[in-house]
N, C-alpha and C positions, 0 to 999 in steps of 0.2 A: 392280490395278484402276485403271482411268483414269477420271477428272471432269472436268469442265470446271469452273473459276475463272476469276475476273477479279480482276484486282487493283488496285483502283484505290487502292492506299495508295503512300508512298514506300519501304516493307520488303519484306521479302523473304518468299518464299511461306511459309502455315504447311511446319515439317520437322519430321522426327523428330531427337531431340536424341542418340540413338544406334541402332546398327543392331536391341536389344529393343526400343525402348519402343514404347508401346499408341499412345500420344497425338502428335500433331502442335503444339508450339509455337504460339501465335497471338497477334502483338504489335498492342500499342495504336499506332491511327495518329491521333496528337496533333502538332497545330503545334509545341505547347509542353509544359509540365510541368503537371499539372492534380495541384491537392491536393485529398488526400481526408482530411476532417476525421474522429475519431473517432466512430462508429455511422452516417456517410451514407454513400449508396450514390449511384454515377453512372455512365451510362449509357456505355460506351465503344467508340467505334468502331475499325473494322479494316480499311476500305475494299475486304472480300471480297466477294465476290458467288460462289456457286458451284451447280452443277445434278447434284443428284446423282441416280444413277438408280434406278424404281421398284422398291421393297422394302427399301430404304438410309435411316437417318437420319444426320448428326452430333448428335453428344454432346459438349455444352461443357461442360469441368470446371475444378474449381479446380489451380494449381499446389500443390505440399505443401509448396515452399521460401517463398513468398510466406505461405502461411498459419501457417507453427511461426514465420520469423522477424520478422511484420512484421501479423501479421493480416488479414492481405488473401484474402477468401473472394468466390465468386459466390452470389450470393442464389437462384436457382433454380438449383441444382444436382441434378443435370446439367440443364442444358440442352436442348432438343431443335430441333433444325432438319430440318423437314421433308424429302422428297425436290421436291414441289411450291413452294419458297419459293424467290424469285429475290432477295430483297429483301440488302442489307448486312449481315452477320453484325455484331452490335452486341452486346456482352456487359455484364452486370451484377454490377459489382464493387460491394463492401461493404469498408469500414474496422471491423473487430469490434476493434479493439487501442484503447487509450484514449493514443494518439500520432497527429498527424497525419503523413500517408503523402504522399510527392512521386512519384505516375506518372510516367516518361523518355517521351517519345516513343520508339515501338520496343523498348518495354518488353515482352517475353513478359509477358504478365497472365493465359494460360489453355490450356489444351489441347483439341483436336480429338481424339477418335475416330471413325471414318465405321464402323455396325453394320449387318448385316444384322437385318432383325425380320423377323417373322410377323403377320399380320392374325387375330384373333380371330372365329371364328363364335358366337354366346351360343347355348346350347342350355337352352331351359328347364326347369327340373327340381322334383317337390317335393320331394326329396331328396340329399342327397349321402351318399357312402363313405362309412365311419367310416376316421379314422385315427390314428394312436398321439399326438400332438399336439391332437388334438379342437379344441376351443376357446382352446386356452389363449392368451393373447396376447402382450403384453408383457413380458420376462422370463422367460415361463413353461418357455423348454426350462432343462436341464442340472438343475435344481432337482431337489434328493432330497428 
């Protein structure tokens, strides 16, 4: 499948970091090194711009190498970027680790997935199935 990006960063396009993975790499595009203090969050840009086509979103995730050794998470996780948004893909990292964290410029800080969705019809009802889960919510499956 082909998009259309622009890249107005000094790095290099998001890539896949081998020929399985789900997610596309996506580095911070920082002049310099920007610290992220224990529990703040900052907004980081990536000077992407891309148009993806109708029925498509991306989905920004966190890395898992960033989060076990260093606590570095995105705060809306996942992400969603519309297929109608032109604007700068700008990602929201969090410091969860009680050390402060030093961003590199060109730091992988998160991953792309681009997904096909479905659009939802709501059909009003006063009722629904019954189904072997019912209500139960939280915890409630595997419980004997």
């Amino acid at each position: 499948m082909e998009v259309k990006i622009l890249n107005n960063s000094r790095f290099a396009l998001p890539q896949y970091a081998t020929p399985y993975s789900a997610g596309m790499d996506i580095r911070a595009n920082t002049t310099g090194p920007i610290v992220i203090k224990p529990l703040e969050r900052i907004l980081v840009p990536t000077g992407l711009h891309i148009e993806l086509p109708e029925g498509y979103e991306a989905q920004i995730r966190p890395r898992s190498g960033l989060a076990i050794k260093h606590g570095i998470g995105l705060v809306n996780s996942p992400g969603t970027i519309d297929a109608d948004y032109r604007g700068e893909i700008r990602i929201i990292v969090v410091n969860l680790s009680n050390q402060e964290y030093t961003l590199q410029p060109g730091e992988r800080i998160a991953q792309m997935i681009v997904a096909k969705y479905q659009k939802v019809e709501w059909v009003e009802s006063d009722s629904l199935e019954e189904s072997q889960r019912g209500q139960g919510g939280f915890g409630s499956t595997g419980v004997k």
